[in-house]
Backbone as JSON, one array per atom type, in Angstrom:
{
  "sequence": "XXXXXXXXXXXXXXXXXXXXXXXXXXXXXXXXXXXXXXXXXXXXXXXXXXXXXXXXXXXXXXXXXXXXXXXXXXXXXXXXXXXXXXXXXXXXXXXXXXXXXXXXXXXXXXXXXXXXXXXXXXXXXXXXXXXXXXXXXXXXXXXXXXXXXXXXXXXXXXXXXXXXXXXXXXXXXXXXXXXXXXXXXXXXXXXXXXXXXXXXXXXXXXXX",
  "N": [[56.93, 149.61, 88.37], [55.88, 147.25, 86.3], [56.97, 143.91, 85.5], [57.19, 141.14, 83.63], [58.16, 137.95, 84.28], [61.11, 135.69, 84.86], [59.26, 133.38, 85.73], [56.42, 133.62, 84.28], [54.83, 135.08, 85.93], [54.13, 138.38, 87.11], [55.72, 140.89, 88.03], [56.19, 143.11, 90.79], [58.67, 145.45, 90.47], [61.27, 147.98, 90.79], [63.94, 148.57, 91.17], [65.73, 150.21, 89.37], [64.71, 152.47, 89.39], [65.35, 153.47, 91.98], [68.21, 152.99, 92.66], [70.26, 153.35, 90.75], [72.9, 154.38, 88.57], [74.7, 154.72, 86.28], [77.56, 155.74, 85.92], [79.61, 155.48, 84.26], [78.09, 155.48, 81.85], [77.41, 156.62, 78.45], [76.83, 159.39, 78.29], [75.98, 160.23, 80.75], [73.86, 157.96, 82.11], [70.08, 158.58, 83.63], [68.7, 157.61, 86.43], [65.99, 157.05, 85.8], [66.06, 156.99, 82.83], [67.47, 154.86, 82.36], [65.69, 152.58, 83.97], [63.58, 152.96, 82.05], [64.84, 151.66, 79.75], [65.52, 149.24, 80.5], [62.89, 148.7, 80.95], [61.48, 148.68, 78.45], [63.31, 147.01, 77.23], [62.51, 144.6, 77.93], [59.46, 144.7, 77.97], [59.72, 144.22, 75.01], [60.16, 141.84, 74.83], [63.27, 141.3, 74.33], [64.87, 140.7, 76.75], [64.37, 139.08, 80.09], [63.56, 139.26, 83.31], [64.43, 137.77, 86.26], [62.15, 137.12, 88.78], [62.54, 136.13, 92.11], [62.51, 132.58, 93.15], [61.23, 131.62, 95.33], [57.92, 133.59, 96.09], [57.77, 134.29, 98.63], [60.85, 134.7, 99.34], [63.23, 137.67, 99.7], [63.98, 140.38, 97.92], [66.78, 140.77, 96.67], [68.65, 141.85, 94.35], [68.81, 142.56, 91.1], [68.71, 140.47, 88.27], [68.75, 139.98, 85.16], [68.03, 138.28, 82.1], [68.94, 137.36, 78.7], [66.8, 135.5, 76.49], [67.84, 133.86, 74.75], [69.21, 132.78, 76.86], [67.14, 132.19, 78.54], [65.85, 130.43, 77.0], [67.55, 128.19, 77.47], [67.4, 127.66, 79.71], [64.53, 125.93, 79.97], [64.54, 122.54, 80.4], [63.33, 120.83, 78.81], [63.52, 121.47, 76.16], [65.84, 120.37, 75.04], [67.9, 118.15, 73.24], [69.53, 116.72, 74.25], [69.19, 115.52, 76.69], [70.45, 115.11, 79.65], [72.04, 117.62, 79.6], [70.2, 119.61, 79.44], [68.88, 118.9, 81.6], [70.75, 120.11, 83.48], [71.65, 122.53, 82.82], [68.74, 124.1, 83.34], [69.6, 123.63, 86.18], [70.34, 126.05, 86.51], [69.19, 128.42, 87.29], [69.12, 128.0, 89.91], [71.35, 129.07, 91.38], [71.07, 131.38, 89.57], [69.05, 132.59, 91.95], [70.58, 132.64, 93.57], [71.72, 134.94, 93.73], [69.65, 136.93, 93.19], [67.9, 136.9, 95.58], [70.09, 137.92, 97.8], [71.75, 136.28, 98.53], [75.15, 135.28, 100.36], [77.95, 136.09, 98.4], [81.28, 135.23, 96.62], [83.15, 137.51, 94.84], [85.74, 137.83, 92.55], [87.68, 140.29, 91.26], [89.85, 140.39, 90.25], [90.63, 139.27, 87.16], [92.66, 136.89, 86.41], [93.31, 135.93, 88.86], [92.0, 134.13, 90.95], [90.22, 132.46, 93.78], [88.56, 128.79, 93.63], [86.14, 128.95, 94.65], [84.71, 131.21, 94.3], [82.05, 133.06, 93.35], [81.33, 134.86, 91.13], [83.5, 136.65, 88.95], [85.48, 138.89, 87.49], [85.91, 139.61, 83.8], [88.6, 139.87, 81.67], [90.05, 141.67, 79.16], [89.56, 144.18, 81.82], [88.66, 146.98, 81.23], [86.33, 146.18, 79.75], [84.23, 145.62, 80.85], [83.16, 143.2, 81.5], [81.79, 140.02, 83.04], [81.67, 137.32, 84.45], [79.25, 134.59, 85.71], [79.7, 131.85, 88.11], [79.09, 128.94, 87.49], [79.63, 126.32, 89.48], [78.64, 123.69, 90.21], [76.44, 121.01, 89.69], [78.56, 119.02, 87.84], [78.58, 119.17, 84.49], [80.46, 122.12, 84.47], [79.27, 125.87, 84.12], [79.75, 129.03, 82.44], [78.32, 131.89, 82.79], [78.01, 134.61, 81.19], [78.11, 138.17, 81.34], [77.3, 141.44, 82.68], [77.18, 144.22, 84.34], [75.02, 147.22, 84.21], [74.26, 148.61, 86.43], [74.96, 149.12, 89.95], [73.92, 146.58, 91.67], [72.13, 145.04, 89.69], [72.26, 143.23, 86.96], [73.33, 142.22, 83.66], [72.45, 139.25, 82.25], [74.49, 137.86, 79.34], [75.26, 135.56, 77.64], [75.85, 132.12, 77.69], [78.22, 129.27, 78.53], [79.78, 126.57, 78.08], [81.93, 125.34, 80.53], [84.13, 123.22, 80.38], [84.76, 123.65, 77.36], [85.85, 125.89, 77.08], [89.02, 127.18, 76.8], [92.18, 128.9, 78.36], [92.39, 131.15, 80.07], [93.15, 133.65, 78.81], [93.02, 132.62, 76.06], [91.63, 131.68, 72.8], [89.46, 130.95, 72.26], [87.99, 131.25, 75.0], [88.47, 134.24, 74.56], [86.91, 134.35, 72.16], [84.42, 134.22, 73.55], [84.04, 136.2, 75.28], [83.94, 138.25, 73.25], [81.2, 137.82, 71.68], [79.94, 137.96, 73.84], [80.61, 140.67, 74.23], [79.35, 141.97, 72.14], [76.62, 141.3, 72.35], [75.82, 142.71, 74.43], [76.62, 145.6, 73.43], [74.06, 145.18, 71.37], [71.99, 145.37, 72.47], [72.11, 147.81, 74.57], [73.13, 149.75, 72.65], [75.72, 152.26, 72.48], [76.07, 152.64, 75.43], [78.12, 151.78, 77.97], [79.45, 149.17, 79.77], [79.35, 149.4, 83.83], [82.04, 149.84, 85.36], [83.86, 149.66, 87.8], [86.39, 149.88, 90.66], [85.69, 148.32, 92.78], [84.32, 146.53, 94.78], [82.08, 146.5, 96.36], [80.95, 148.63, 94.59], [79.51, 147.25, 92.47], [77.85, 144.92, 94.05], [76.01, 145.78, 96.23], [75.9, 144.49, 99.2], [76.31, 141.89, 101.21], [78.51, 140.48, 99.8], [81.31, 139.21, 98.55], [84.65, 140.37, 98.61], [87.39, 138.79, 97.06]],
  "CA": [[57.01, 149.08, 87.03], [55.52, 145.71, 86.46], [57.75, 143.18, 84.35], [57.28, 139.97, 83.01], [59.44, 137.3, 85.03], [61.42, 133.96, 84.24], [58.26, 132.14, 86.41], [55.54, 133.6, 83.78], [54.14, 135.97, 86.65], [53.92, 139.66, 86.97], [56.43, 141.66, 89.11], [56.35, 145.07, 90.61], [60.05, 146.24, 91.12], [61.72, 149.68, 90.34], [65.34, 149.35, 91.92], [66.51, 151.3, 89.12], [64.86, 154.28, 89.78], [66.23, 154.45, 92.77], [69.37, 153.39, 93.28], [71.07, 153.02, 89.5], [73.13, 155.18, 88.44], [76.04, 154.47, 85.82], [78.86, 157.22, 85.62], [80.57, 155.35, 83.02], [77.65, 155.21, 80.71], [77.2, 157.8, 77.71], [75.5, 161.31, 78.62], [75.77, 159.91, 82.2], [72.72, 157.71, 82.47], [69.76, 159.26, 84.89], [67.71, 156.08, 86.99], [65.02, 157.19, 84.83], [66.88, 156.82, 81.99], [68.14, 152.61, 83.22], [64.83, 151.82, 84.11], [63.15, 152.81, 80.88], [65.78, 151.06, 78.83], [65.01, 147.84, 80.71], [61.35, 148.06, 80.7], [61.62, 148.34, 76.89], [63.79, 145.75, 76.33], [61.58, 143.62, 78.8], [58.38, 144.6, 76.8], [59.88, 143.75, 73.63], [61.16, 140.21, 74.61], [64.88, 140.82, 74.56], [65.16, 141.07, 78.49], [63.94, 138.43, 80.73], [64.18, 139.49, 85.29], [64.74, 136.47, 87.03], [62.39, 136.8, 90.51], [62.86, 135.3, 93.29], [61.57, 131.5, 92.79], [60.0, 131.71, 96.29], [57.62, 134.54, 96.59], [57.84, 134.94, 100.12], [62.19, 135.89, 99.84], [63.89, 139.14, 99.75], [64.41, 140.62, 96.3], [67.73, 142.17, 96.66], [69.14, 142.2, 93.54], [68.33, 142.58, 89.96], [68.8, 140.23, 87.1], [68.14, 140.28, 83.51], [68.64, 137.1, 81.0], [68.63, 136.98, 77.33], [65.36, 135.32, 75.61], [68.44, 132.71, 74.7], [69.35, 131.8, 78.31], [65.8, 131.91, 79.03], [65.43, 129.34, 76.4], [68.65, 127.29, 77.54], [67.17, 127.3, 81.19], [63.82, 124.81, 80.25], [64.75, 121.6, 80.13], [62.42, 120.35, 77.78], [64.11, 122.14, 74.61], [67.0, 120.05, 74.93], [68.02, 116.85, 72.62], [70.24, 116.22, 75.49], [68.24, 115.1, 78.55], [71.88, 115.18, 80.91], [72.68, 119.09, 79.99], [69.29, 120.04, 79.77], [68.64, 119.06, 83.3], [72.27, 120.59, 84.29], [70.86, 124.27, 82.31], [67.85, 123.72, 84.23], [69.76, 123.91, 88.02], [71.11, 127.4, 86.31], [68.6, 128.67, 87.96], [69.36, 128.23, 91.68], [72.53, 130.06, 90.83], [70.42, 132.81, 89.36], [68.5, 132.86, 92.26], [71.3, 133.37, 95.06], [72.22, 136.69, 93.68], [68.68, 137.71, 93.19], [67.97, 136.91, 96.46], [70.51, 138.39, 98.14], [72.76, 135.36, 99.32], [76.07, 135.92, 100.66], [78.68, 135.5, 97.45], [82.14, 135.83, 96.82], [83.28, 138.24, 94.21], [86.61, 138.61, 92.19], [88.21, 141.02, 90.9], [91.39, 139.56, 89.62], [90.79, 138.01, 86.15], [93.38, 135.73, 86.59], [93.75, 135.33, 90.32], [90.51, 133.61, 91.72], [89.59, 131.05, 93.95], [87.47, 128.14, 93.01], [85.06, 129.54, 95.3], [84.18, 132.69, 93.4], [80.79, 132.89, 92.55], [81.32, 135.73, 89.94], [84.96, 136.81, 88.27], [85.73, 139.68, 86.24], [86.76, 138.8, 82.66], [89.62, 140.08, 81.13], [90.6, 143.03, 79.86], [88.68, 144.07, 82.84], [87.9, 147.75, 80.54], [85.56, 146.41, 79.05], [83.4, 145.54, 82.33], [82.19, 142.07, 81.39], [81.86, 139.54, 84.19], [80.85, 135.84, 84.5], [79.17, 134.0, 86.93], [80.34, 130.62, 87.49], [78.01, 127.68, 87.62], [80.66, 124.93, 89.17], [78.41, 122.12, 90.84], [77.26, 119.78, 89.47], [79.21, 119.09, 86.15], [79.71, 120.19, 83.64], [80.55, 123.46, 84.77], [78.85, 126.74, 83.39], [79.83, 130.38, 82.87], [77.04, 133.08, 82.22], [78.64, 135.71, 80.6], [77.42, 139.53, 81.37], [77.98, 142.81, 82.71], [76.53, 145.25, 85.32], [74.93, 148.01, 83.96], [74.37, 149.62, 87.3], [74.66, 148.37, 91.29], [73.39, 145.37, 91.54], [71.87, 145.38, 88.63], [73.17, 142.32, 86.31], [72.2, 141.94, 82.62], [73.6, 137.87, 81.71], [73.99, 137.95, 78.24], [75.4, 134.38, 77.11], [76.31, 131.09, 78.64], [79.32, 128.83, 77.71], [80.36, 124.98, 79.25], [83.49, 125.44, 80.69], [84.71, 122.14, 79.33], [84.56, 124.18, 75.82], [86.6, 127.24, 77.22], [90.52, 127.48, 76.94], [92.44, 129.16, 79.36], [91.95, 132.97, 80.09], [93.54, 134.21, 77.68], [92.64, 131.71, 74.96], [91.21, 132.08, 71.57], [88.2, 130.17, 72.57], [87.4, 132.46, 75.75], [88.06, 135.53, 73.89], [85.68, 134.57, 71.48], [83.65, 134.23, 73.9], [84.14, 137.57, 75.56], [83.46, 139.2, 72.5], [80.24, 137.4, 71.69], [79.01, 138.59, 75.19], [80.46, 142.49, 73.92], [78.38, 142.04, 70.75], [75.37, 141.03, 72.63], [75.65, 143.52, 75.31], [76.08, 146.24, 72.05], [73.35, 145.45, 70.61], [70.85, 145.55, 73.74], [72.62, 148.98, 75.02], [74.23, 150.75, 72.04], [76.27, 153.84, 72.8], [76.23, 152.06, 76.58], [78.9, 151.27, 78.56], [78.25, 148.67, 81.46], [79.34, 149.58, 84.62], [83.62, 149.55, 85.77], [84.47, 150.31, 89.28], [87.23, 149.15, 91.34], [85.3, 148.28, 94.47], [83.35, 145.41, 94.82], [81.03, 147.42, 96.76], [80.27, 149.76, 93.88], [78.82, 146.51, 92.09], [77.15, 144.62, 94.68], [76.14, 146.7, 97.55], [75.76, 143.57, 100.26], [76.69, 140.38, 101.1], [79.22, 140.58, 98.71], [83.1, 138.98, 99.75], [85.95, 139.99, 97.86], [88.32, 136.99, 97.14]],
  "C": [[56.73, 147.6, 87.09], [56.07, 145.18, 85.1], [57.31, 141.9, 84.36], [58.1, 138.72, 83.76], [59.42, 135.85, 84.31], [59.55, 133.12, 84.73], [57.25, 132.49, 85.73], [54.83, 134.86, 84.49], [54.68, 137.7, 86.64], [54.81, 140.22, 88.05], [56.82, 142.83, 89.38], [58.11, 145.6, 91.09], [60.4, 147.45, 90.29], [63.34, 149.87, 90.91], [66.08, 150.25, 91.46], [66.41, 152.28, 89.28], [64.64, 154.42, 90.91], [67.22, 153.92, 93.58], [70.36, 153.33, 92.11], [71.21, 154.09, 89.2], [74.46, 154.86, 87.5], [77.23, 155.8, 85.45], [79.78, 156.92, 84.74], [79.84, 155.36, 81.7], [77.24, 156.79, 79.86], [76.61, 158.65, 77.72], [75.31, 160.22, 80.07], [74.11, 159.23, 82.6], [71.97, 158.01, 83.83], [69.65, 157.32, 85.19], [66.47, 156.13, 85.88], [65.22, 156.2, 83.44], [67.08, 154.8, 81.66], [66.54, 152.02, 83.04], [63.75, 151.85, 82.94], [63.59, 152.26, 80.16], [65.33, 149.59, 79.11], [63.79, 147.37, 80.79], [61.08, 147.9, 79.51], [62.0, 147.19, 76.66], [62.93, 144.59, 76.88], [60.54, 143.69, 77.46], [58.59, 143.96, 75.12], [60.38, 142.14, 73.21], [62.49, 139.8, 74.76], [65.71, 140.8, 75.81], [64.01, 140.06, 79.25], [64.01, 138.8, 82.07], [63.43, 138.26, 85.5], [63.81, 137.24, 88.52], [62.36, 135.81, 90.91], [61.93, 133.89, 93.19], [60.88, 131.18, 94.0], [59.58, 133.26, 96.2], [57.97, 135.24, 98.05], [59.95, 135.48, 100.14], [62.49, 136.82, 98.97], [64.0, 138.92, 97.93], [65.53, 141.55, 96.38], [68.38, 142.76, 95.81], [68.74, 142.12, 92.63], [69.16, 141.56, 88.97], [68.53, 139.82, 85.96], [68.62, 139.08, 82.9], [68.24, 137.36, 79.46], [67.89, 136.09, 77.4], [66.76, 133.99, 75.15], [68.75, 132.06, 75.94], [68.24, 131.27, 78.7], [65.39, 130.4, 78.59], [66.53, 127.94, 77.13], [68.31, 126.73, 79.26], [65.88, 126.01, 81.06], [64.5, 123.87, 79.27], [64.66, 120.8, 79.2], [62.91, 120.87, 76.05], [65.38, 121.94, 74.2], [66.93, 118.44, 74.51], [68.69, 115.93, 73.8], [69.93, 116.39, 76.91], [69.5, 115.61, 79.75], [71.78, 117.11, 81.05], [71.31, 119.7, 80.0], [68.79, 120.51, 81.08], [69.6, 120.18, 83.83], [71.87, 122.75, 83.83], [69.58, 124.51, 83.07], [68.13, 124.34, 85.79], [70.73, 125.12, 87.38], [70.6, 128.72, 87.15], [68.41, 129.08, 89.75], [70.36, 129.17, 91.33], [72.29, 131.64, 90.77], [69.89, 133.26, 91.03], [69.03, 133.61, 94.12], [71.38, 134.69, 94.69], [71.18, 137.32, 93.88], [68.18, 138.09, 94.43], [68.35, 137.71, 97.36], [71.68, 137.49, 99.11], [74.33, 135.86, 99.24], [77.06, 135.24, 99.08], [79.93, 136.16, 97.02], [82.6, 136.45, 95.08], [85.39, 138.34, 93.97], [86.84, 139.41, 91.46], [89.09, 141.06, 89.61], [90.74, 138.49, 88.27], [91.38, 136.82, 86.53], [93.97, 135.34, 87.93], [92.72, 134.97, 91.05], [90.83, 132.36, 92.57], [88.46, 130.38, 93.21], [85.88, 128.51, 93.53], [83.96, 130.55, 94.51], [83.3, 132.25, 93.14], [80.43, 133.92, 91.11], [82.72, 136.22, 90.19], [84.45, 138.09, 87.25], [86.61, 139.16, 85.19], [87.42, 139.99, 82.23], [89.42, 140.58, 79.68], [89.38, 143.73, 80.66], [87.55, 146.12, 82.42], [86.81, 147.39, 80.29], [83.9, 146.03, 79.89], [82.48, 144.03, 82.09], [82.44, 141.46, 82.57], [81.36, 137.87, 84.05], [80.34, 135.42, 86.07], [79.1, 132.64, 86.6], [79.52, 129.43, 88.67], [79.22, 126.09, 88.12], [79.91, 123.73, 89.62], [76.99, 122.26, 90.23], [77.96, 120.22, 88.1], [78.43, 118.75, 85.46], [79.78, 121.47, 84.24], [79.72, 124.47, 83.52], [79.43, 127.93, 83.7], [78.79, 131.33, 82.02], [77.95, 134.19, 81.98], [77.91, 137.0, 80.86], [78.31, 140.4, 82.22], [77.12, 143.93, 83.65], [76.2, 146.82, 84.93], [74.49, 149.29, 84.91], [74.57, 148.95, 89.15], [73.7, 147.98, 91.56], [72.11, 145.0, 90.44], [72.21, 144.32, 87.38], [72.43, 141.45, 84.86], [73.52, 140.79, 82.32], [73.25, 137.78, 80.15], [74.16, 136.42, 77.01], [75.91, 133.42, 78.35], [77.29, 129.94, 77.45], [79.47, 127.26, 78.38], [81.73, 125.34, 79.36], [84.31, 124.62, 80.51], [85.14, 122.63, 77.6], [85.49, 125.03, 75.81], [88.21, 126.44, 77.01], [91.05, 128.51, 78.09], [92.18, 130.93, 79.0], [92.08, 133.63, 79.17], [93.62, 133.9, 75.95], [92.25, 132.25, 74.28], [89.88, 131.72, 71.67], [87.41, 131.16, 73.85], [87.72, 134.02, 75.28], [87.21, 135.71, 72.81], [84.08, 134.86, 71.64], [83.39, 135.58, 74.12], [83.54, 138.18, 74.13], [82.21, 138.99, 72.01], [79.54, 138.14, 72.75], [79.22, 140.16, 74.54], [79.56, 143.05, 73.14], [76.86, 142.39, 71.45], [74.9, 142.2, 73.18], [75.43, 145.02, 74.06], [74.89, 146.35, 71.3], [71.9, 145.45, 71.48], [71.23, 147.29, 74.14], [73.65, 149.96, 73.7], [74.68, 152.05, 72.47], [76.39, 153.73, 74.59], [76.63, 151.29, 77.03], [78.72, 150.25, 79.82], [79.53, 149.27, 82.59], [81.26, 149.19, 84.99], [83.75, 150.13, 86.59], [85.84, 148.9, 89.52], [87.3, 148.12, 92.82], [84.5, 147.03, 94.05], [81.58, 145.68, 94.89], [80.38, 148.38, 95.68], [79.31, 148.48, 92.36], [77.57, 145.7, 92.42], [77.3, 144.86, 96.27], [76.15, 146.05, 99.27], [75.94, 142.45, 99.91], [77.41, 139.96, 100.21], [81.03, 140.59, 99.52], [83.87, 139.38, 98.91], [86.73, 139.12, 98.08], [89.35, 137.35, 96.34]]
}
């Protein structure tokens, strides 16, 4: 399947059909099934895949950006030169996971190290996830959700200067913003809830 990528160029990948498989999603999604859903939404604009910003490394993982992150990633479309740049190095970030760099993974809403490179958000039902942009500042969190192993559709981004604490009114607004989004890309589709780390990202992947 050839997609569209953040870098403008053409990319042949297929991991969903064959190793995606969601058992939590409605009428048990096939791979078939996954990877038609995302070549659609690709073709239509509302799905961006991030490859690998060197050709020559590994493509180990999959991920997907909203057509708004996409926009929030060039620089140039920002009044504010500082966060522009700082949305800009969102990018490397993206590009460890895609990659396949080693990264640590919690679990625990509310029990993380600062380390964590991705956190499950809270109530952990509903399978959203962030990944967390801490250096440099301002901090960022990409909001999304795993619709199959390794597999990772980001559906908003937030400054974590903006957030309140976990349980806040301000990060549950957020959360639900990301549920909305994710809703209206996948209706009647659940993303992805295991208990394992491993049943998210199949390597190089630490629990913390």
């Amino acid at each position: 399947m050839r997609l569209p990528t953040i870098d403008g160029s053409l990319a042949l990948h297929n991991r969903c059909s064959t190793i995606c498989f969601n058992s939590h999603a409605k009428g048990d999604l096939t791979y078939m099934s996954i990877e038609s859903m995302l070549e659609r939404l690709v073709d239509e604009g509302d799905l961006i895949e991030c490859a690998p910003q060197l050709p020559s490394d590994a493509w180990a993982r999959d991920l997907y950006i909203t057509k708004v992150i996409a926009d929030e990633l060039d620089s140039n479309g920002w009044e504010d030169a500082e966060l522009g740049y700082r949305f800009g190095q969102l990018r490397s970030d993206f590009d460890r996971f895609v990659v396949g760099d080693l990264i640590e993974v919690a679990l625990d809403p509310y029990d993380k190290p600062k380390s964590a490179f991705m956190a499950r958000l809270g109530p952990t039902s509903r399978g959203l996830w962030s990944i967390r942009s801490t250096e440099p500042r301002p901090a960022i969190r990409v909001l999304g959700a795993f619709i199959c192993q390794d597999t990772f559709i980001a559906l908003c981004t937030c400054l974590r200067r903006e957030l309140d604490g976990p349980n806040g009114p301000l990060w549950q607004q957020a959360i639900n913003n990301a549920d909305a989004r994710w809703a209206s890309l996948f209706p009647g589709i659940k993303p992805l809830v295991e208990e394992e780390v491993s049943r998210y990202v199949s390597a190089n992947a630490e629990p913390v």
